[in-house]
C-alpha positions, 0 to 999 in steps of 0.5 A, spaced: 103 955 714 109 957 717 106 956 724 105 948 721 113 949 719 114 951 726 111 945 729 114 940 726 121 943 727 119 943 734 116 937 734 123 934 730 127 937 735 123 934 741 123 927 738 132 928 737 132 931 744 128 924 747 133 919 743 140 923 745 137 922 752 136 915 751 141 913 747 146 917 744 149 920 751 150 913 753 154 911 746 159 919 747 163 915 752 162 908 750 168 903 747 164 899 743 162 901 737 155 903 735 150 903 729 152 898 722 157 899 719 154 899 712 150 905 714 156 909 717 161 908 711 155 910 706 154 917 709 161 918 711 161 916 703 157 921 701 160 926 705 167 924 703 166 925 695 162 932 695 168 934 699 174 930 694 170 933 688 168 941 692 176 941 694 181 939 691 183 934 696 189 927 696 189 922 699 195 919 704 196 916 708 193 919 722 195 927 734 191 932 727 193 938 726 190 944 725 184 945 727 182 950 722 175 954 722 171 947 722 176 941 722 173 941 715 179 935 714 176 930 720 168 932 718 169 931 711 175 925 709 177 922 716 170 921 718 170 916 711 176 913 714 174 911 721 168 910 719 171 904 714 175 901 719 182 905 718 187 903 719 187 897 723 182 894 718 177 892 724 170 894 727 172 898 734 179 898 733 180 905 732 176 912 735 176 919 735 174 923 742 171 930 741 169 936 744 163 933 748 158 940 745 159 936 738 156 930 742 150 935 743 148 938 736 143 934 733 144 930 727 151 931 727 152 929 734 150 922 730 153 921 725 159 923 729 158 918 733 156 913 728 164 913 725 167 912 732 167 919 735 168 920 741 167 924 748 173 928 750 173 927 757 179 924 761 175 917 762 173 915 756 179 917 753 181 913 757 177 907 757 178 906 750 185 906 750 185 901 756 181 897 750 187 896 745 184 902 740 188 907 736 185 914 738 184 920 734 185 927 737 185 935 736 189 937 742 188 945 739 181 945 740 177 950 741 183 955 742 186 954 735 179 953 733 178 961 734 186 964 732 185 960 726 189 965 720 189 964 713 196 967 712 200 963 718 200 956 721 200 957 728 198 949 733 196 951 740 197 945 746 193 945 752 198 947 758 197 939 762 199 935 755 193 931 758 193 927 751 200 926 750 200 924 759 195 919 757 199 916 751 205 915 756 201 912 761 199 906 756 205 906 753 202 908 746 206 912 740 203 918 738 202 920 730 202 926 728 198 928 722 198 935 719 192 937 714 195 942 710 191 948 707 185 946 713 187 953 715 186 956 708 179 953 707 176 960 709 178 966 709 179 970 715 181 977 719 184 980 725 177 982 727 173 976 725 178 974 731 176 977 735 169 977 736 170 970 736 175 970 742 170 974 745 165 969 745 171 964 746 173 967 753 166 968 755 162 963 753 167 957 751 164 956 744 167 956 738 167 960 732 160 964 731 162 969 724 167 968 720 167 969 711 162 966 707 162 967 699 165 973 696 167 975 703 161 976 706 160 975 713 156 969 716 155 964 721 153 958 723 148 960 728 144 960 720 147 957 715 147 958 708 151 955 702 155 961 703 158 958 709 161 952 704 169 953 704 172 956 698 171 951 692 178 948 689 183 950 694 188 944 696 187 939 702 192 934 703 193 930 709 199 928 711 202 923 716 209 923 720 213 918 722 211 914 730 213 918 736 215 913 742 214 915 748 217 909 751 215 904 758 208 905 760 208 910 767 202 911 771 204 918 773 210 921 768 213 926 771 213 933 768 219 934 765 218 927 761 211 930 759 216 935 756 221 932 753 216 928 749 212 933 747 219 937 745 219 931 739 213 931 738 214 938 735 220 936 732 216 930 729 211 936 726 216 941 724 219 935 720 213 933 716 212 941 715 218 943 713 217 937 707 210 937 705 209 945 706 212 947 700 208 943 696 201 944 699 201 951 702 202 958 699 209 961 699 207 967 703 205 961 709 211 957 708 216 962 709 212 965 716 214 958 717 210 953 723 208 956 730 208 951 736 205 954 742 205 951 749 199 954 754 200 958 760 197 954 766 194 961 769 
């Protein structure tokens, strides 16, 4: 019996294997969207209302901040949102790029892809911003993924400020979006962190262990309910004010990289310092909101 369960998981695999070489490598870096809407917005619907009636999730009113253990904000509520056309109200007008290893998961990388995700690479951020769409875009990455801290908020950004490059090159604004208790979703501790930097720094993959249930360790690499975050904590997402980057330029000068992305922190510590109190433990709020710029070495 088992070795028939073995097959057909095989077998299963295979067939994925087949349809992400024929069709889904193709659509991770299309601007076009892809699949119907109506089977989008249903599973993203279903996802969506497990997550509001497991977290204690409300809505608002979209560059995201943090990325979290599992950016479970974006797989769980903006996935729904995208997937229905927020907010220009239009099919194919708005998108979001991801790491391309999501693009490569089975099943995920479909439904991922049926709300409008995206490959992360330079192109293909780019071609969609050519198009007139509005992009979604986790800066910290994997990075921030790794540090995650239950008792701190700390963003990392990547040296280049590729996204925000790209923004001046096509003139776009940049909208900071914070997703306040993402960090609390899990517990975590210092030596959970470290083994994942460890597989981070070696092998470029994101968290592998971190605290299931009754603070018991587990892993994605087999999934259990224990994975599930903790049942009841506060999720909110709030959305700051536009940051203009002024006239479109092919190739910003470092120091106009920089000033902008000097406001652009600003514009996240200003959304902090007004939501964080209501949203986030006192312990957090008092240790306040790091911005880290990483070194090119």
């Amino acid at each position: 019996m088992l070795a028939g369960i073995a097959g057909l998981v095989v077998a299963a695999l295979s067939a994925w294997l087949v349809w992400y070489v024929l069709v889904l490598q193709k659509v991770a870096s299309s601007s076009l969207p892809w699949g119907p809407k109506w089977l989008a917005v249903a599973v993203s619907g279903a996802i969506f209302r497990f997550g509001k009636w497991y977290l204690r999730y409300s809505d608002n009113v979209m560059v995201w901040h943090p990325h979290g253990a599992f950016a479970i904000a974006a797989l769980c509520f903006t996935s729904h949102y995208w997937a229905d056309d927020f907010p220009t109200g239009r099919r194919g007008a708005q998108f979001v790029c991801v790491a391309s290893l999501l693009l490569r998961v089975p099943f995920l990388a479909d439904y991922l892809l049926l709300c409008h995700a995206r490959s992360q690479d330079r192109k293909t951020f780019s071609n969609l911003l050519q198009a007139g769409a509005t992009v979604a875009v986790q800066p910290g990455g994997l990075h921030e993924q790794v540090e995650t801290d239950d008792k701190k908020e700390r963003l990392y950004f990547p040296a280049n400020l590729g996204f925000i490059r790209l923004a001046i090159q096509h003139g776009v604004p940049l909208l900071p979006v914070y997703s306040f208790g993402e960090n609390q979703l899990f517990r975590t501790a210092e030596w959970v962190r470290k083994i994942n930097r460890f597989f981070y720094k070696n092998f470029k993959i994101g968290n592998l262990i971190m605290f299931g249930h009754g603070g018991i360790p587990t892993s994605p690499l087999l999934p259990t309910p224990l994975m599930m975050p903790v049942p009841g904590r506060r999720l909110h997402i709030q959305f700051g004010k536009p940051v203009d980057v002024g006239p479109k330029e092919e190739n910003p000068s470092e120091e106009r990289v920089l000033e902008v992305f000097k406001r652009y922190s600003a514009a996240l510590q200003e959304i902090f310092k007004e939501c964080a109190p209501k949203y986030l433990p006192k312990e957090v709020v008092e240790h306040g909101l790091e911005i880290h710029l990483r070194s090119k070495s």
